[in-house]
C-alpha positions as CSV (number, residue, x, y, z in Angstrom):
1,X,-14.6,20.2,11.7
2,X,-15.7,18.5,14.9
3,X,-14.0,16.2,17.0
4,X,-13.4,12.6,15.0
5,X,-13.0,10.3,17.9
6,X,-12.3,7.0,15.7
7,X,-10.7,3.5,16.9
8,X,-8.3,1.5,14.9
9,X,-8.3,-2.0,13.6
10,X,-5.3,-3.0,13.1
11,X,-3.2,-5.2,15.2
12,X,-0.1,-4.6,16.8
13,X,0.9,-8.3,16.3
14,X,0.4,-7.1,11.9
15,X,3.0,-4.1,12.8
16,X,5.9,-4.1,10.4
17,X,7.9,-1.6,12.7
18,X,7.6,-0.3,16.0
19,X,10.1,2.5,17.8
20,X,10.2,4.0,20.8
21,X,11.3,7.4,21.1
22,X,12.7,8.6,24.5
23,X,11.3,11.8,26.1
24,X,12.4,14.9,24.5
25,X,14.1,13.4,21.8
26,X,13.9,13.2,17.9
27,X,13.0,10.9,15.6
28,X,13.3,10.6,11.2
29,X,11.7,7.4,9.1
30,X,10.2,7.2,6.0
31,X,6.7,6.2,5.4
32,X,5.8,4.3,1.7
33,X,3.0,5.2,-0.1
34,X,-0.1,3.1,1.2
35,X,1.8,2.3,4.7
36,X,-0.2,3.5,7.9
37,X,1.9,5.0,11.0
38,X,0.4,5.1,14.2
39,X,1.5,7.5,17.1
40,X,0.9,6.7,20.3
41,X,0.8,8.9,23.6
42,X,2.2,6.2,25.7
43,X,1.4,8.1,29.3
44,X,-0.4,11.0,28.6
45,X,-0.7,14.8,27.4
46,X,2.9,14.2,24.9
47,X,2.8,16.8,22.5
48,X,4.8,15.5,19.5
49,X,5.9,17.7,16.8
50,X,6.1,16.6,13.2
51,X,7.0,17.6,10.3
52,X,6.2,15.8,6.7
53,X,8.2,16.0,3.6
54,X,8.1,13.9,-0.4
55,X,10.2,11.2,0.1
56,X,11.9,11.9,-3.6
57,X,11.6,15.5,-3.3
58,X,11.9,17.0,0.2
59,X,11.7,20.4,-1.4
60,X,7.7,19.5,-1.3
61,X,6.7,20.1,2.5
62,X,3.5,19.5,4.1
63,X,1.7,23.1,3.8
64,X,-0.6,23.7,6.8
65,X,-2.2,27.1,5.2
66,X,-3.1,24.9,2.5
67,X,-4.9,21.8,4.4
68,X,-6.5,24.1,6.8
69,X,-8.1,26.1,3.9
70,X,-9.0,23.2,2.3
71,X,-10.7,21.7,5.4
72,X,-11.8,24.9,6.7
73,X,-10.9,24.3,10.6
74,X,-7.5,24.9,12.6
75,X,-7.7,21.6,14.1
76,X,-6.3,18.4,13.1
77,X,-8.5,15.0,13.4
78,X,-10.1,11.6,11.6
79,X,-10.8,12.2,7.8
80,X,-8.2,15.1,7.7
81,X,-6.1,15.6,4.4
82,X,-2.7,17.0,5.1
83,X,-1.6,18.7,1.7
84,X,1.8,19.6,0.4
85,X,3.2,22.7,-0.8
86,X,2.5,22.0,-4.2
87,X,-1.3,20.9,-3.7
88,X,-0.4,17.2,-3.5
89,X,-2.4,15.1,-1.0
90,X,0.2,13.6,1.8
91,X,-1.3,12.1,4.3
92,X,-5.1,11.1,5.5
93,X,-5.6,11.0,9.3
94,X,-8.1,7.4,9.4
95,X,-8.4,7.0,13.0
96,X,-7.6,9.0,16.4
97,X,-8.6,8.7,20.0
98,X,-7.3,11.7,21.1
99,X,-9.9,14.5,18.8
100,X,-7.6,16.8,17.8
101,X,-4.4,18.1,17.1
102,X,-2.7,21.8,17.0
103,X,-1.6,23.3,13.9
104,X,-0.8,27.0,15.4
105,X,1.8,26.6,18.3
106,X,4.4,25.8,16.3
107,X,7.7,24.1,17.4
108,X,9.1,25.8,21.0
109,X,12.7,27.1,20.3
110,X,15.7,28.9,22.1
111,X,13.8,32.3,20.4
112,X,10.2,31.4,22.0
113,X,11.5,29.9,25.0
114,X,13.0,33.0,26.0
115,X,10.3,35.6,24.6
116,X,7.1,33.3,26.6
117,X,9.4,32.8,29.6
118,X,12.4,34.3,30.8
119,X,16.4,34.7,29.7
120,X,17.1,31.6,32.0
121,X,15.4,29.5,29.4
122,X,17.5,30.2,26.5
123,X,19.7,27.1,26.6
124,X,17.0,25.2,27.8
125,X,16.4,21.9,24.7
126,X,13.9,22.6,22.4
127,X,12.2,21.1,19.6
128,X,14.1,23.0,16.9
129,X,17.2,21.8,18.4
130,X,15.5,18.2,18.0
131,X,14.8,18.7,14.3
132,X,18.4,20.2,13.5
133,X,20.4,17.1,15.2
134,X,18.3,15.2,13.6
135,X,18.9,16.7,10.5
136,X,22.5,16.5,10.9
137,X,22.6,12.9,10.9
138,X,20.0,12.5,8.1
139,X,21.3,14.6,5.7
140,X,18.1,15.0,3.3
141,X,16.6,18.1,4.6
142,X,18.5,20.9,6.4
143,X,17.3,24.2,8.3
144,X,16.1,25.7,5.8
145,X,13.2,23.1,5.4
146,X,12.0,22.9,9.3
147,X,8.8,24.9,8.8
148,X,5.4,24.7,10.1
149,X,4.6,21.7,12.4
150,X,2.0,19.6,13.7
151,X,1.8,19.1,17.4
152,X,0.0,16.3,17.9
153,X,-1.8,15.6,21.2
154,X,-1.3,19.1,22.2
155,X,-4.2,21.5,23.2
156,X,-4.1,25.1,21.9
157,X,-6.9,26.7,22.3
158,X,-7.5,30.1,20.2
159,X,-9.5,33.1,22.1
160,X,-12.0,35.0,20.7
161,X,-9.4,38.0,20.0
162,X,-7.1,35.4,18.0
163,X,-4.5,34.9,20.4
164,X,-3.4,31.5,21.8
165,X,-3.0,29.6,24.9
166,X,-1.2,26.5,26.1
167,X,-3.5,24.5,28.0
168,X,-3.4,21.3,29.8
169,X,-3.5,18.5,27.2
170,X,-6.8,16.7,26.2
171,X,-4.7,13.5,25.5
172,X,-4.5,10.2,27.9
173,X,-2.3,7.1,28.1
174,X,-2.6,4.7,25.3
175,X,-4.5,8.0,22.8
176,X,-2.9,7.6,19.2
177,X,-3.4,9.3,16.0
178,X,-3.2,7.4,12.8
179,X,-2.3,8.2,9.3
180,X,-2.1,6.8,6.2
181,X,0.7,8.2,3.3
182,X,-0.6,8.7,-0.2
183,X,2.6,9.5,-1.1
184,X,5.9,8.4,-0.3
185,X,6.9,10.4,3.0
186,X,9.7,11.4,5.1
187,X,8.9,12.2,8.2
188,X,10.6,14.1,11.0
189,X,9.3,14.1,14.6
190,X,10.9,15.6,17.8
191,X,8.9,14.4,20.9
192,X,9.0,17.8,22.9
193,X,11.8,18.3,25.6
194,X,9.3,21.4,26.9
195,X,9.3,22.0,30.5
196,X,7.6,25.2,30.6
197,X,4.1,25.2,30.0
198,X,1.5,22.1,30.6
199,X,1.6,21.0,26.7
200,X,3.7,17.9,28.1
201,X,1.8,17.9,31.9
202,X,5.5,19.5,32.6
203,X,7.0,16.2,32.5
204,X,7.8,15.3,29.0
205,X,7.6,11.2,28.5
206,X,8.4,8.2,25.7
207,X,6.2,8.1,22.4
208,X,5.4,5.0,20.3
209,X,6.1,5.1,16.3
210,X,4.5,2.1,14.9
211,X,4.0,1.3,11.0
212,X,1.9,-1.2,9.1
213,X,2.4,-1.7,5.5
């Protein structure tokens, strides 16, 4: 699947929730069935992990083996189908300036921060810290359930041996991805604290949630 460069129509004056969330921090709301969320790279080259869970049941996950198989690419963009874990369509990505979105890197953690960089970054904040505080005061979904990720706006590049690399992002101010819930959706998002490699330009800034019914 190529790039899907594709603009929005909606209005931000139609917008039936908007939240800021803070660099480095997380972020849980719930999506209805039929509702659109938009997020928005508000300065550029954000990565913003997410994860996506059944409202009713958050025992059903998104399942990124399955919606990659299905679409046959690694990449995320317009048109995309993100599928569940029991072959129930979640989410459909209908617009998004930015082209594409990882599905490989994963969330960084105390474990990865110290394997990719050194013993001094052990204690440094991480996305998987995000995802457990937030699921601490949610109280829906636990560790167990933090699983694969999305990283949207984030560039991760796979080399011809398989391997990837963290490269500067492709995202810009303003860049947003939208996506519309087929189902109704919990979703959990920590906008990442990482300081370590150029996923986040090394300077990790605010994100946009913004939701029209």
């Amino acid at each position: 699947m190529q790039d899907q460069l594709t603009e929005s129509r909606r209005s931000l004056a139609e917008a039936s929730y908007r939240e800021t969330v803070p660099a480095g921090a997380p972020a849980i709301l719930e999506l209805k069935a039929g509702q659109t969320l938009r997020i928005l790279d508000l300065e550029g080259n954000q990565a913003v992990d997410t994860l996506f869970f059944n409202l009713d049941d958050p025992t059903e996950r998104f399942d990124p083996q399955r919606t990659l198989r299905k679409q046959g690419s690694l990449y995320i963009t317009t048109g995309t189908v993100l599928w569940s874990s029991r072959g129930n369509a979640m989410l459909t990505v209908v617009a998004d300036t930015c082209g594409r979105h990882d599905t490989l890197g994963g969330a960084c953690a105390q474990e990865s921060n110290t394997v990719r960089y050194s013993l001094g970054k052990r204690y440094m904040h991480s996305c998987r810290d995000n995802f457990l505080l937030a699921c601490a005061h949610d109280r829906r979904i636990g560790k167990r359930d933090i699983g694969a990720n999305i990283n949207f706006f984030m560039n991760v590049p796979v080399t011809p041996e398989g391997g990837l690399t963290f490269e500067d992002g492709i995202s810009a101010p303003q860049k947003y991805v939208e996506l519309r819930a087929e189902m109704d959706v919990l979703v959990l998002i920590s906008n990442c604290p990482q300081l370590n490699n150029p996923c986040n330009a090394y300077n990790p800034t605010p994100a946009e949630l913004i939701v029209w019914d």
